[in-house]
N, C-alpha and C positions, 0 to 999 in steps of 0.2 A: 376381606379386602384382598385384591389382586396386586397387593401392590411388592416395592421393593424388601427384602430381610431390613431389619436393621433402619428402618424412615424413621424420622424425627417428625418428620409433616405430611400430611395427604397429598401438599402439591406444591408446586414451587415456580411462580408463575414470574414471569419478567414480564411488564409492559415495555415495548420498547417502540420508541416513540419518535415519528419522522420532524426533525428539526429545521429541513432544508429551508432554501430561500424562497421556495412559496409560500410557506408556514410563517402567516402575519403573527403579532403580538397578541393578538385578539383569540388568532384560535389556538395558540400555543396554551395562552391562559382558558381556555376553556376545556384545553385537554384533560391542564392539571385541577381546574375545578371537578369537570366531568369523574376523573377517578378520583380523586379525593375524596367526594361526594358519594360516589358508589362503594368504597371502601367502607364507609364509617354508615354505611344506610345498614338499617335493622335488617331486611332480606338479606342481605349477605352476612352478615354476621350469624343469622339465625341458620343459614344453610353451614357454613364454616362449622358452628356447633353440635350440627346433628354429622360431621365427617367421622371418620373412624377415631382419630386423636384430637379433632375440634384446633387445628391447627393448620394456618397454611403460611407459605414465608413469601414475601412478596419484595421485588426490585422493580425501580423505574429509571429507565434508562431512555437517553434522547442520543438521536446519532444522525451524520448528515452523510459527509466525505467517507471515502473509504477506511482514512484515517482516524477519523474524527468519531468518537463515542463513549459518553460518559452518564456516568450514574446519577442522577438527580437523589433517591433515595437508593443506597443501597440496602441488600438483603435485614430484612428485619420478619420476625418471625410474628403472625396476627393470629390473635385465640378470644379475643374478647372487644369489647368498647375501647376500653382503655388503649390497647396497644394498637388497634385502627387508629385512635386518634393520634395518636403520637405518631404514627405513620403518615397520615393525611396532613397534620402539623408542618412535619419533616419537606414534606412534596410543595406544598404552600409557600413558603420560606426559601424554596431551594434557589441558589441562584440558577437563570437559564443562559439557553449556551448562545451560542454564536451560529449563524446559518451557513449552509455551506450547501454541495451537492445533496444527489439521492443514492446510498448507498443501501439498498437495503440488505444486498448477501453479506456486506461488509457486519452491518446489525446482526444479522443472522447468527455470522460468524464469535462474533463477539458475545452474544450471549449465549451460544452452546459451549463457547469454551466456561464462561463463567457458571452455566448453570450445572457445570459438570465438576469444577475447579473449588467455585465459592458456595454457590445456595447450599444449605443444609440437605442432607438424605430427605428423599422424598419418593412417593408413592407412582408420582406423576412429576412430568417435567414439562411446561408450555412454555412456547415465545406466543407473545400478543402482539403481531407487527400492526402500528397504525401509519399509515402515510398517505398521502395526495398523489404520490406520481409513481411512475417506473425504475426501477434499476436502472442508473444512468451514471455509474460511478464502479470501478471496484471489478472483482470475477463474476461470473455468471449467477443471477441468483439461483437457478436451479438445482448448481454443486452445491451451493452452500445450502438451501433445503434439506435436499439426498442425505449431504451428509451430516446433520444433523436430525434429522428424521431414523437413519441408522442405527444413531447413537441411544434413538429410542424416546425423541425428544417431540413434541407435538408443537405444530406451528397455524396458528389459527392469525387471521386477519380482517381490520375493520378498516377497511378503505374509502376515502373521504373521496366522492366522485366529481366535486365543482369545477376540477379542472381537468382529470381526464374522465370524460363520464363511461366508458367500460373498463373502467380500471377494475371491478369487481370480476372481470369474467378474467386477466391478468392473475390476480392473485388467484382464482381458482386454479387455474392454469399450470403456473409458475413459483406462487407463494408457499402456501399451504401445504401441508402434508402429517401425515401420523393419521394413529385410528382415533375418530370421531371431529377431525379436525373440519374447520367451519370456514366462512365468509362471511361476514355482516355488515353489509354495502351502506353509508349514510351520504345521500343525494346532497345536504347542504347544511349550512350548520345551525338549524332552528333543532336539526334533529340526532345534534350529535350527541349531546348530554343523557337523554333518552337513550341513543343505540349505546355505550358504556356500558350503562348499567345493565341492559339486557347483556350484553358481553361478558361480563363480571359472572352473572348469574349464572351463563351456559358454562362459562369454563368450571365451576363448582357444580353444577346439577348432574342428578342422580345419573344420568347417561354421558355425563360428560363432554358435553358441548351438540350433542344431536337434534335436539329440542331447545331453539331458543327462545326463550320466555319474551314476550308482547307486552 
């Protein structure tokens, strides 16, 4: 493994997760179904265990304003059944936030600080930004990319297109960045449960998000 001296975990992934005022109840709770579900499904866990350390730590965070972003699940470290579940328990339960703008550099910023600050040594370090719309709040999201990208941190995105429908070819653009980092566009939300767990799967597979599983 390529990875950092000294990792406690293969990877160290933050869901972070657009909470703003387009985001109804309905698909809020679908997000947190969608990963929860993906968490605790046997292909991830079964990929998780053939890792180097069969370890990865996982945070889910929801963010709107520039101001505004907080942890639903914080850092907890996944190696089996057991502590998926307790994870996906934790996410289930959580209380959710309040809507506000779209910040996503703000997101950005927030979790490279914490994923540099908090999450355990890791091997690998990914932001998973999910949201519906534009940077519309906060600094440029592209500083906040750059320089989290720098820091050596990989920034993959699954954008929900119902309301702006090229919002995919944005985050290609503007989001994303690091080696192997990805786009995984979901048109409406029959097919977002489904696009998740492909997501799940490509940030853990063997090439690291290059090939995402169907």
């Amino acid at each position: 493994m390529s990875g950092r001296q000294g990792s406690e975990v293969d990877l160290a992934l933050v869901f972070a997760v657009d909470s703003s005022g387009s985001v109804s109840n309905e698909r809020m709770a679908m997000y947190i179904e969608g990963h929860a579900g993906a968490v605790t499904s046997p292909g991830f866990l079964g990929a998780v265990a053939n890792l180097p350390t069969g370890r990865v730590a996982l945070a889910y965070v929801v963010w709107s304003n520039h101001d505004r972003q907080q942890y639903m699940v914080p850092w907890q470290v996944v190696d089996g059944p057991d502590s998926a579940a307790k994870w996906a328990h934790a996410l289930r339960t959580a209380v959710r936030p309040n809507a506000g703008f779209t910040s996503i550099s703000a997101a950005i910023d927030f979790c490279h600080d914490h994923l540099l600050r908090v999450a355990p040594p890791a091997a690998r370090r990914v932001i998973d930004i999910v949201a519906d719309g534009k940077n519309n709040d906060g600094r440029p999201v592209t500083a906040a990319r750059d320089a989290a990208v720098a820091a050596g941190i990989v920034i993959n995105g699954l954008p929900v297109l119902e309301v702006e429908p090229t919002l995919d070819s944005y985050f290609a653009e503007e989001v994303v960045g690091g080696p192997g980092s990805f786009v995984l566009p979901v048109r409406n939300e029959a097919g977002l449960l489904d696009a998740i767990r492909r997501k799940l799967m490509a940030e853990i597979g063997p090439v690291w998000g290059r090939d995402i599983p169907r």
